[in-house]
TORKEMAR-460192 format. One record per residue (C-alpha): residue in one letter; chain; x negated, y, z. Coordinates in steps of 0.2 Angstrom, whole numbers, plus 5000, padded with zeros to 4 digits. Layout:
SITE residuo cadena    X    Y    Z
SITE       A      A    X    Y    Z
...
//
This chain:
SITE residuo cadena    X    Y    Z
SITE       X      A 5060 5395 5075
SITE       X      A 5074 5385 5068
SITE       X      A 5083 5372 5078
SITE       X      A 5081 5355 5070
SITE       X      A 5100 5347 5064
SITE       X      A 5099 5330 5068
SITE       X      A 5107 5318 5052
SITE       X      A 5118 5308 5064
SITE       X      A 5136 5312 5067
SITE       X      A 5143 5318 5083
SITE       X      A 5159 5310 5083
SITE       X      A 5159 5294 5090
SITE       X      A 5169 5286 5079
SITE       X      A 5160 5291 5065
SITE       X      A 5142 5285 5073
SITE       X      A 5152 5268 5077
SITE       X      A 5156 5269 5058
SITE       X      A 5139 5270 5053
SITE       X      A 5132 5259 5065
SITE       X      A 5144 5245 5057
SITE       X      A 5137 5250 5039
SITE       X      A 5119 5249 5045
SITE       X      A 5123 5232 5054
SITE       X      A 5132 5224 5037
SITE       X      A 5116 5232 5025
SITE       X      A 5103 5223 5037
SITE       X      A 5113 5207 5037
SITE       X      A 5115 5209 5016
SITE       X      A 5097 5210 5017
SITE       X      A 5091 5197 5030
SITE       X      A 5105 5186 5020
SITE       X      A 5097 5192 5001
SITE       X      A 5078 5187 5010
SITE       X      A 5082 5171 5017
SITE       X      A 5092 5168 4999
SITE       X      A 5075 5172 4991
SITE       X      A 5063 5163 5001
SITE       X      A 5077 5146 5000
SITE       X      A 5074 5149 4981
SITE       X      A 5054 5151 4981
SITE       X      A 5054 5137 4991
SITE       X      A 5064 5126 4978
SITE       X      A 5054 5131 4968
SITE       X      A 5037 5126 4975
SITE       X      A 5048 5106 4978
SITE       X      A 5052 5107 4960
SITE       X      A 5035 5110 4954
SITE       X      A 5027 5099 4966
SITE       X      A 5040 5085 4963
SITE       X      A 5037 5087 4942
SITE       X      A 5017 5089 4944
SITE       X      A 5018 5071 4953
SITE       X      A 5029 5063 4940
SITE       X      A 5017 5071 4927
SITE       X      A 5002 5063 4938
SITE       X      A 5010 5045 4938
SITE       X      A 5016 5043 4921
SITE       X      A 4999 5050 4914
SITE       X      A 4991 5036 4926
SITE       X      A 5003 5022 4920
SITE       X      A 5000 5026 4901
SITE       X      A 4981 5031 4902
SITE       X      A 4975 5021 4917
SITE       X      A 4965 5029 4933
SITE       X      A 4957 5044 4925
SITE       X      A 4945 5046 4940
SITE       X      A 4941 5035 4955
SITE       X      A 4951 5048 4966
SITE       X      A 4966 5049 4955
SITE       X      A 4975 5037 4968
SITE       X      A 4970 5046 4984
SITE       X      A 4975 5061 4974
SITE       X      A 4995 5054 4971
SITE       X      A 4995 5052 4989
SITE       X      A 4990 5068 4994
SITE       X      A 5001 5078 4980
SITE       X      A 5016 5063 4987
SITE       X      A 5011 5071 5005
SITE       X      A 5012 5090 4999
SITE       X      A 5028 5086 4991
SITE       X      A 5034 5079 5008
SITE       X      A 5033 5097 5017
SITE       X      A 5040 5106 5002
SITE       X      A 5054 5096 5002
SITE       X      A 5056 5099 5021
SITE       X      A 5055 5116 5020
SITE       X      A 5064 5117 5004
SITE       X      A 5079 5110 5017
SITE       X      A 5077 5122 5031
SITE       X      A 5078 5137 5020
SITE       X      A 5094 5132 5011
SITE       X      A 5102 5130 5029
SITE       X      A 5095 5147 5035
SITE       X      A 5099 5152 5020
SITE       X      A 5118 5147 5019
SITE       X      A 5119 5153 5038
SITE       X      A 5114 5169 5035
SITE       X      A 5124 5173 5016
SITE       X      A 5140 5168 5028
SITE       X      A 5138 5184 5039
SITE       X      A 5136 5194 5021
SITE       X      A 5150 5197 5010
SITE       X      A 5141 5205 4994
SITE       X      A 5128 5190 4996
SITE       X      A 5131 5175 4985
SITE       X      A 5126 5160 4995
SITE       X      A 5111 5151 4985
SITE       X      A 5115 5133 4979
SITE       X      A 5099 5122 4978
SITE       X      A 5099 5109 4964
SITE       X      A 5096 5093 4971
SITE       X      A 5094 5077 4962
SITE       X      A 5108 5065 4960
SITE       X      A 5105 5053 4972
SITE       X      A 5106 5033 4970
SITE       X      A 5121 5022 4977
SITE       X      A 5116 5014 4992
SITE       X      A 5111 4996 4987
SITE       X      A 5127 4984 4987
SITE       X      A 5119 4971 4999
SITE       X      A 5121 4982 5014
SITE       X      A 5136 4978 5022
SITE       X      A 5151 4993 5022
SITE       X      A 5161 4999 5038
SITE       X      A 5177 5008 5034
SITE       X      A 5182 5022 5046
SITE       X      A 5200 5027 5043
SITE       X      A 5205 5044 5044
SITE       X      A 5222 5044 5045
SITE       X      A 5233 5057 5034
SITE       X      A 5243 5068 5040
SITE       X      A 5262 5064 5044
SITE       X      A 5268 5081 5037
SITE       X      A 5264 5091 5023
SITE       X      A 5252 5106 5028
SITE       X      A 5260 5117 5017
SITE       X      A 5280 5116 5019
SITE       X      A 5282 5104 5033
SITE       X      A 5291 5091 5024
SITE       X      A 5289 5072 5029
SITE       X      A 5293 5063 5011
SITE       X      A 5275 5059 5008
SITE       X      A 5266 5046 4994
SITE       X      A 5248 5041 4994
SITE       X      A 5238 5046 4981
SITE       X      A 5221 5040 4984
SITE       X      A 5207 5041 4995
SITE       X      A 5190 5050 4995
SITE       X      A 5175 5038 5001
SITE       X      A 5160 5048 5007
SITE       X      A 5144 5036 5012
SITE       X      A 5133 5038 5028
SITE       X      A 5117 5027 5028
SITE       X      A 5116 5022 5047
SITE       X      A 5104 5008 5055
SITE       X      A 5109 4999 5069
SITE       X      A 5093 4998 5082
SITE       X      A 5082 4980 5084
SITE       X      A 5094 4971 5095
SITE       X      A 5085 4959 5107
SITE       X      A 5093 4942 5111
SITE       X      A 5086 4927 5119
SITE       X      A 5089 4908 5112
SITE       X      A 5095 4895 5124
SITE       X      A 5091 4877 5118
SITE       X      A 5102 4864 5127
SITE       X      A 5099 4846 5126
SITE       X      A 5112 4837 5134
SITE       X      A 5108 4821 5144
SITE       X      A 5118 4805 5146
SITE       X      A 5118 4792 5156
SITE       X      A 5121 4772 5150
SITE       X      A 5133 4762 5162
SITE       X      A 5129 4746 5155
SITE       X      A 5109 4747 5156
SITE       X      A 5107 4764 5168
SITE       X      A 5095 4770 5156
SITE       X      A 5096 4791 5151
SITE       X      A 5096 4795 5134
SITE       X      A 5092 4815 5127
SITE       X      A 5088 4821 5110
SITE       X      A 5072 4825 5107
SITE       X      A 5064 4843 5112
SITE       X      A 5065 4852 5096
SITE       X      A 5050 4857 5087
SITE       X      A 5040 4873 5091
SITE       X      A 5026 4884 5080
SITE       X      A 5016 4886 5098
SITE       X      A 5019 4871 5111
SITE       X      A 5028 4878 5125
SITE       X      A 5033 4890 5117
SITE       X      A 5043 4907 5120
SITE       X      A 5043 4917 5106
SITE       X      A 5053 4913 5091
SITE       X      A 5047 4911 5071
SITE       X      A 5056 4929 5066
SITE       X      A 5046 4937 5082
SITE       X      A 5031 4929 5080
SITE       X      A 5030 4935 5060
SITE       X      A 5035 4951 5066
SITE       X      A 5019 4953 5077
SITE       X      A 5008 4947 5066
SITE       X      A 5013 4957 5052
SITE       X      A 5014 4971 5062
SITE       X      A 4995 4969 5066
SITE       X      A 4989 4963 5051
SITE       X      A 4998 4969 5038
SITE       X      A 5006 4986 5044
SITE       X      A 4989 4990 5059
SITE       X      A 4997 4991 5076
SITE       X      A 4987 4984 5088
SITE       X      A 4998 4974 5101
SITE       X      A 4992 4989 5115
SITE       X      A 5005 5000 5103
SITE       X      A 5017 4984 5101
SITE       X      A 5018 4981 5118
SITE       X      A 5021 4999 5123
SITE       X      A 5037 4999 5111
SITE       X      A 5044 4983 5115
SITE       X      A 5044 4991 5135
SITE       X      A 5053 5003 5128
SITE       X      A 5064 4993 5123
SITE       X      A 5067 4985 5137
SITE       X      A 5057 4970 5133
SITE       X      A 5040 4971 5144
SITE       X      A 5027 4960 5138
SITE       X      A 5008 4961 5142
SITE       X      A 4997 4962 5126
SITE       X      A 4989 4946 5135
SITE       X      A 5005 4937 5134
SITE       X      A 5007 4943 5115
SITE       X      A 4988 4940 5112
SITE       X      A 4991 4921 5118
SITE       X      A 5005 4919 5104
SITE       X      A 4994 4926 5089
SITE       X      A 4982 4915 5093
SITE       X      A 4992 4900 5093
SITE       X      A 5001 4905 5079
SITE       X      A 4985 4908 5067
SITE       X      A 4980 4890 5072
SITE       X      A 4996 4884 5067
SITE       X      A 4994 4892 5049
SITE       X      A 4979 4888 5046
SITE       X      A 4982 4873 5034
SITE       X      A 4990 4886 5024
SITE       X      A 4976 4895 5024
SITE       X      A 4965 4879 5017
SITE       X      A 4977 4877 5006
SITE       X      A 4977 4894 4998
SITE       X      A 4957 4892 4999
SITE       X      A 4958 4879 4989
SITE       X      A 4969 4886 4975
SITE       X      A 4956 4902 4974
SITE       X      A 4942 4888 4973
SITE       X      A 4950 4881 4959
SITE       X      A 4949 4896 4947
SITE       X      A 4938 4899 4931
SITE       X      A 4935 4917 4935
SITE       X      A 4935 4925 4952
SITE       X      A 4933 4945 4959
SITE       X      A 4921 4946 4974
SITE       X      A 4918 4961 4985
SITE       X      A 4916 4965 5004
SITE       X      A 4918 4979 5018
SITE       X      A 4913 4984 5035
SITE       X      A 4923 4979 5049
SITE       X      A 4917 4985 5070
SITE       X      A 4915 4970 5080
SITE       X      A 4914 4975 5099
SITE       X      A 4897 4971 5108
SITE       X      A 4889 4972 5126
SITE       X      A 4886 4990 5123
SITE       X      A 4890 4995 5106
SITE       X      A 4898 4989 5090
SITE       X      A 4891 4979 5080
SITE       X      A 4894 4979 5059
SITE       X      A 4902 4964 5053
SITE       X      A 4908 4959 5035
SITE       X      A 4925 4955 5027
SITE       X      A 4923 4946 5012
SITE       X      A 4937 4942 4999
SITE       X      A 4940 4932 4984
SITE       X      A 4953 4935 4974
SITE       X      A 4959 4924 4960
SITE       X      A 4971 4932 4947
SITE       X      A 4974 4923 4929
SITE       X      A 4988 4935 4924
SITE       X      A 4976 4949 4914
SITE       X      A 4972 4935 4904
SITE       X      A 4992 4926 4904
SITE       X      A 4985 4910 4915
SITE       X      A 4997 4899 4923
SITE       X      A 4989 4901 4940
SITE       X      A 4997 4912 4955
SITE       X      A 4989 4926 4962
SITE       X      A 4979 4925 4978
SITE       X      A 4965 4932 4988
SITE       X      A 4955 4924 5001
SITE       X      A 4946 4933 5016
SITE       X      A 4930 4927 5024
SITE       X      A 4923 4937 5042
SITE       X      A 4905 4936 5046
SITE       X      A 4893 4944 5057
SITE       X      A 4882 4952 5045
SITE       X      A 4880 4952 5028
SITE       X      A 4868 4941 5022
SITE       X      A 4868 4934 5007
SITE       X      A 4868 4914 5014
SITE       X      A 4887 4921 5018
SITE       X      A 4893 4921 5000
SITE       X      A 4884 4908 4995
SITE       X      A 4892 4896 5009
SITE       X      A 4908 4902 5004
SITE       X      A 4907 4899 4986
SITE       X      A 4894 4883 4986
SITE       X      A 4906 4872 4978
SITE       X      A 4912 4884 4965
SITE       X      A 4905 4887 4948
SITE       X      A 4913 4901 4935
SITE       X      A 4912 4919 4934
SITE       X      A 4911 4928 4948
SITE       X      A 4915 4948 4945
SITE       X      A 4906 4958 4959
SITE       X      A 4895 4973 4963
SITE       X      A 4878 4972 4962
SITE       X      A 4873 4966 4978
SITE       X      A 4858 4956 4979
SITE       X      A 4864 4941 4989
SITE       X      A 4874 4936 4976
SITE       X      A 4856 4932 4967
SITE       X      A 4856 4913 4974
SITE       X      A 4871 4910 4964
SITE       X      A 4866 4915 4947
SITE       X      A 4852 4906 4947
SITE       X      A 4850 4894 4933
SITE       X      A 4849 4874 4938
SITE       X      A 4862 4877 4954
SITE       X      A 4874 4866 4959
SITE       X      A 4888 4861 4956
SITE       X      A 4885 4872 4940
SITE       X      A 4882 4888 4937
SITE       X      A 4889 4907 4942
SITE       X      A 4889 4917 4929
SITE       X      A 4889 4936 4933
SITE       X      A 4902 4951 4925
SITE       X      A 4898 4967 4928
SITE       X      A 4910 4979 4934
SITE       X      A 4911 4996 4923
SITE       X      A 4920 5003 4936
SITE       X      A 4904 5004 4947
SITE       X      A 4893 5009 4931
SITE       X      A 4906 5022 4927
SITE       X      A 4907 5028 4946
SITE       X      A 4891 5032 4946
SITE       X      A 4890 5043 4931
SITE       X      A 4906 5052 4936
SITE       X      A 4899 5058 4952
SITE       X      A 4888 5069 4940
SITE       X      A 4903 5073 4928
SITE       X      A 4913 5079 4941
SITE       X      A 4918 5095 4934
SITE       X      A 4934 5095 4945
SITE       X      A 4925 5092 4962
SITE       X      A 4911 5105 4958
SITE       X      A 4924 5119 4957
SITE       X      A 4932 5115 4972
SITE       X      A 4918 5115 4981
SITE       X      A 4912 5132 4974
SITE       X      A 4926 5138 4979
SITE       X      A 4928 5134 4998
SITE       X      A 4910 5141 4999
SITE       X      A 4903 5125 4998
SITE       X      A 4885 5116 4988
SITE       X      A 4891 5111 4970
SITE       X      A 4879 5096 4963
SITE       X      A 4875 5100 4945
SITE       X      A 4886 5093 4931
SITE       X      A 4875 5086 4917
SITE       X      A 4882 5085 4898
SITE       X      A 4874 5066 4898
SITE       X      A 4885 5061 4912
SITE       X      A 4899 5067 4905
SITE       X      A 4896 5059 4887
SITE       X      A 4894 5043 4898
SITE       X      A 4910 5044 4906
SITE       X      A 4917 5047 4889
SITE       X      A 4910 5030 4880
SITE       X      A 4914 5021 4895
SITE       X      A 4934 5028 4895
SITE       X      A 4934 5021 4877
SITE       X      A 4931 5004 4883
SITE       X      A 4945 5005 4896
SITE       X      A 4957 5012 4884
SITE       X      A 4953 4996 4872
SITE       X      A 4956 4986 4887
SITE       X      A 4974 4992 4893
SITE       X      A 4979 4987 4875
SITE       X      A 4975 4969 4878
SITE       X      A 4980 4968 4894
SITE       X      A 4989 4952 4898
SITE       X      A 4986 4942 4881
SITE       X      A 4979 4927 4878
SITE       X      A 4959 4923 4880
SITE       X      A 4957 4920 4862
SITE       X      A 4968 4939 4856
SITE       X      A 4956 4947 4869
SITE       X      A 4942 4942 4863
SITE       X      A 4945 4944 4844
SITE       X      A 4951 4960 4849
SITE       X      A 4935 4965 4860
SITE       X      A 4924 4956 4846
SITE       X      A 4930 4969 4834
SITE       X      A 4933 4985 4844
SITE       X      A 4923 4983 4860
SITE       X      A 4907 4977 4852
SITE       X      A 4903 4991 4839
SITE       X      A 4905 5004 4856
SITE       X      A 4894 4991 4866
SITE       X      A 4880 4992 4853
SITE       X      A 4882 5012 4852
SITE       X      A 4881 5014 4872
SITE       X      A 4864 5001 4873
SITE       X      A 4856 5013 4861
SITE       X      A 4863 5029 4866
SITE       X      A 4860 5024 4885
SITE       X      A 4841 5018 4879
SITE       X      A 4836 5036 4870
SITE       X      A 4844 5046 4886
SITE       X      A 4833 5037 4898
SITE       X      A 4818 5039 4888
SITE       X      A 4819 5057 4891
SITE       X      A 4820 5057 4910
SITE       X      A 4813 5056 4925
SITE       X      A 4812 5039 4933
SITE       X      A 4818 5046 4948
SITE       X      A 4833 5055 4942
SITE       X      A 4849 5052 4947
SITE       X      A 4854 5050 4930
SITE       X      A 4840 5038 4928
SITE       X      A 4846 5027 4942
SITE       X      A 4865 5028 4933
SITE       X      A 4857 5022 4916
SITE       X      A 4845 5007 4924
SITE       X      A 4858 5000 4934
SITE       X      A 4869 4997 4918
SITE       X      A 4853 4992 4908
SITE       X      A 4845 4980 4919
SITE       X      A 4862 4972 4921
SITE       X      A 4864 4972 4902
SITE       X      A 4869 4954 4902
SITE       X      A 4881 4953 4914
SITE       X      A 4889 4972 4906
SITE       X      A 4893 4962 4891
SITE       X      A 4900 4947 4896
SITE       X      A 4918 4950 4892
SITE       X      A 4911 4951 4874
SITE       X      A 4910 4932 4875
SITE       X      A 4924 4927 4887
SITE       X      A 4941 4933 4886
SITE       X      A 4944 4929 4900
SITE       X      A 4931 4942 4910
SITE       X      A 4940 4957 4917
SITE       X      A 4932 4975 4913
SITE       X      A 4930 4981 4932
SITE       X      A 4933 4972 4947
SITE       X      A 4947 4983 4954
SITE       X      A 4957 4968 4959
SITE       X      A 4945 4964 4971
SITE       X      A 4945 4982 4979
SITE       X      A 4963 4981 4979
SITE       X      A 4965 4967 4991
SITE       X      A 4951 4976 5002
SITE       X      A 4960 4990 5004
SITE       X      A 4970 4985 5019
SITE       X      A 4955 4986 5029
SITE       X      A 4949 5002 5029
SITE       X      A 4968 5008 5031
SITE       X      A 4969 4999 5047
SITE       X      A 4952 5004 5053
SITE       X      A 4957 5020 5062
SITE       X      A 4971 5010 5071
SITE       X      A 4964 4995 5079
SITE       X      A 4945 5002 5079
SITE       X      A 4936 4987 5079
SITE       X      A 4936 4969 5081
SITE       X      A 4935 4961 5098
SITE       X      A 4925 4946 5095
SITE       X      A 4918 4935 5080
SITE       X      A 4935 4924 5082
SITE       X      A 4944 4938 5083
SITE       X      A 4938 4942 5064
SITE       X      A 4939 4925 5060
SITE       X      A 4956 4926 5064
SITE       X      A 4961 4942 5057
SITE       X      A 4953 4935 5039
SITE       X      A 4965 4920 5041
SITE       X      A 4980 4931 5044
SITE       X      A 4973 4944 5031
SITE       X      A 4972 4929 5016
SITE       X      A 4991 4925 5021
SITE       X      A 4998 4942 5019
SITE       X      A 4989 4951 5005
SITE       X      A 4992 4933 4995
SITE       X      A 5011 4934 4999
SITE       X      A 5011 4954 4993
SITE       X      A 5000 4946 4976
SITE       X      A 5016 4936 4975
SITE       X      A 5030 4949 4978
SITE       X      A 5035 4940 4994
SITE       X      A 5040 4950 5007
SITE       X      A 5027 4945 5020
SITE       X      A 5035 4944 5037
SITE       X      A 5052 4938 5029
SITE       X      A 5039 4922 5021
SITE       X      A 5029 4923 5039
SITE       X      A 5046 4921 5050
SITE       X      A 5053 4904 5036
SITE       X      A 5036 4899 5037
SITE       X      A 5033 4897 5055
SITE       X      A 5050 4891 5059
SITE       X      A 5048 4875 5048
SITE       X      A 5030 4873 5048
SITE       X      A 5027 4863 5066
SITE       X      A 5041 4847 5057
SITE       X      A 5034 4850 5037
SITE       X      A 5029 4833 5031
SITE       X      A 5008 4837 5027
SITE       X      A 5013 4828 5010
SITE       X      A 5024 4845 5004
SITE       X      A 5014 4858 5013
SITE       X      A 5011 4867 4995
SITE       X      A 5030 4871 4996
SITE       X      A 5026 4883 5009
SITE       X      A 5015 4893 4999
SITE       X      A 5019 4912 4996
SITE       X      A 5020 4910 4976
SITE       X      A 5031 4892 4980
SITE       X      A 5044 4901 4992
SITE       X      A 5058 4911 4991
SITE       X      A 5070 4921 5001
SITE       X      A 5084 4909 4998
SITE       X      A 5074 4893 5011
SITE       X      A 5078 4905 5023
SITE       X      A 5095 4909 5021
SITE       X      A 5098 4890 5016
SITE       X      A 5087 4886 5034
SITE       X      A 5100 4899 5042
SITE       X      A 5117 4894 5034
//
């Protein structure tokens, strides 16, 4: 039996030898894997990062090409977050571990160029000195020949302060009377908090959904403990205080021609369970059809939703009223009301929603996929969906013109589509059941016919009522945060608070800046100017003017 050699060395030095060469071949392979995986996973950024720009210039140029086309940005926007994340961890491992491998060439990750910081932020120089010798020979006869500026973006952390108002007193020595200037004037009487803190809170809860619990938490963090009762007692106050803002913007919605209606769900806390209750808005926006008037949106809260709601809201308005096809709008259409009449526009996003969800080629497949019951996908749902994209393209043309240019233009594009959908629409339903989804689709456009062509007689009629939507859209984004509503004022409030903020976004104001001027000039405003508080009447230069 022959002895087995073994293939290792005997000589020490010559195992250490090898041992050295195994060591520097597993670091030249750990270093060419962590180089690889660094490139895949710039890679997967890159791709992601393109396929999003590709998804938002399609949207921009062709419009929403699907009802999920937003949720879907989001979601690649979220994915592209990750990738980007771990796209950053590789090329650090990556560069730590081609360091210990000389044969390794360290991968590079192309980034894109990134944006000067924006010139408003203010600059803090940190000098570091040069040397006092040369490095290389020693020698002292040194001349300055520039300076290399890198920039850091830094915040500095929320920086609490309290204000101390003193009014001085005197005393008269001819009459012994005192004399002091007047306390000055507060948003809340008896105030504590300050306009810039109060807007933050509000917007906080309104407008980013952190409920005061969560506030208060971090302001203890801060050092700051305050009791969300103590904070609750300040909201209130202060949506009282705004509140002839409030009518005021109710009244500028009320005045418009053409309004878009809609409504959501919102929990209201009960004895032993929560109750449903409604958000309504009204949003009044001239600027698809170039009007004068500003943007705004105006919130109602109820209990339930009942149809007397909207027609208490909108009894002394007459116009078109875009909207879903909810029946309690009925009372408003009908003919003889007054003031005048509410005429209805249909909204071809709905129509077309309702075909799409039998067109959805897309959904079907990813359904298959993960195992799960695809719906069927039927050739007249997708023909609709065709016709009715045809209309919307039209649309997006005349976006922004005139009244009179849109409807010339819909008079000679639209119509002839129009006529060809009525017919088309007519001959499909005749050849199904009436209890078929597809049938349901077809009668709601068909019954409605009238309402579904309106904008062939008004240029000033919208094609959908995503405006409306739009507005609502804060409210099922906060609904997971704050849960519910904890009382019918407290919904009363938040639609207050909610008409404020979505109006100032409509108007490309920032919200708690316009919040915080408002408030601190608000309580001493003659009620003769109010309207100069507005959102689409302010701008951020009252408040530096108030501050200077």
């Amino acid at each position: 039996m022959e002895a087995v050699v073994s293939p290792l060395p005997d000589d020490i030095v010559a195992l250490k030898a090898l041992l050295a060469a195994t060591i520097q071949r597993a670091d030249e392979a750990e270093a060419r894997l962590a180089t690889a995986a660094a490139r895949e996973s710039a890679t997967q950024a890159m791709i992601a990062h393109l396929k999003l720009q590709i998804a938002k210039l399609r949207r921009e140029q062709y419009g929403p090409s699907a009802e999920r086309s937003r949720r879907l940005l989001e979601q690649m926007e979220l994915q592209l977050e990750d990738l980007e994340a771990d796209a950053g961890a590789d090329d650090l491992i990556a560069e730590v571990t081609a360091a210990t491998a000389t044969s390794v060439a360290s991968f590079e990750r192309k980034r894109p160029v990134r944006q000067p910081f924006p010139a408003h932020l203010p600059r803090e120089r940190v000098v570091i000195a040069a040397p006092c010798a040369c490095l290389a020979c020693g020698g002292t006869r040194l001349s300055k020949l520039g300076e290399d500026v890198t920039e850091t973006l830094e915040v500095i952390p929320r920086a609490w302060k309290v204000i101390q108002t003193v009014r001085e007193k005197v005393a008269c020595r001819d009459c012994e009377k005192i004399s002091q200037p007047p306390a000055p004037f507060h948003v809340v009487p008896r105030g504590w908090a300050g306009p810039s803190f109060l807007a933050m809170v509000l917007f906080e809860k309104y407008g980013q959904h952190q409920p005061l619990n969560r506030q208060a938490e971090r302001f203890a963090r801060e050092g700051v403990p305050l009791s969300v009762s103590t904070l609750a007692d300040q909201v209130g106050a202060a949506a009282v205080a705004l509140t002839p803002l409030y009518r005021r913007i109710e009244a500028h919605v009320l005045a418009a021609e053409r309004l878009h209606g809609d409504d959501t769900t919102v929990p209201v806390m009960a004895k032993i369970k929560t109750d449903v209750g409604r958000l309504w808005v009204y949003v009044r926006d001239d600027r698809p059809f170039a009007g004068a008037g500003p943007p705004a949106a105006l919130f109602h809260y109820s209990r339930d939703r009942r149809g007397e709601h909207p027609q208490a809201h909108l009894a002394t308005w007459s116009g078109i009223l875009q909207a879903d096809a909810y029946g309690g709008y009925g009372a408003l259409y009908r003919e003889g009301r007054l003031p005048g009449p509410v005429r209805e526009a249909g909204c071809f996003a709905h129509a077309r929603r309702k075909f799409f969800e039998l067109a959805d080629v897309a959904g079907a497949a990813r359904k298959k996929s993960r195992g799960e019951h695809a719906g069927m996908i039927y050739p007249i749902a997708l023909e609709a969906v065709r016709r009715l994209d045809t209309l919307f393209d039209i649309e997006r043309e005349i976006n922004g013109k005139p009244p009179a240019d849109r409807l010339a233009a819909r008079q000679q594009l639209s119509a002839p589509v129009m006529n060809e959908l009525h017919a088309w629409l007519t001959a499909q339903h005749a050849t199904l059941s009436r209890n078929h989804d597809l049938a349901k689709a077809i009668n709601y456009m068909l019954r409605r016919w009238g309402a579904f062509t309106r904008f062939l007689d008004d240029g000033r009629v919208c094609l959908s009522n995503n405006a409306a939507e739009r507005a609502l859209r804060c409210i099922p984004l906060g609904r997971k945060a704050w849960l519910f509503c904890g009382s019918d004022r407290g919904g009363q409030r938040a639609a207050i608070l909610y008409t404020l903020i979505q109006t100032a976004r409509l108007s490309n104001a920032d919200p708690q800046a316009w919040l915080a001027d408002v408030l601190a000039r608000i309580a001493d405003h003659p009620a003769a100017r109010l309207d100069e508080l507005l959102p689409w009447n302010w701008s951020p230069s009252n408040q530096v003017a108030k501050a200077a």
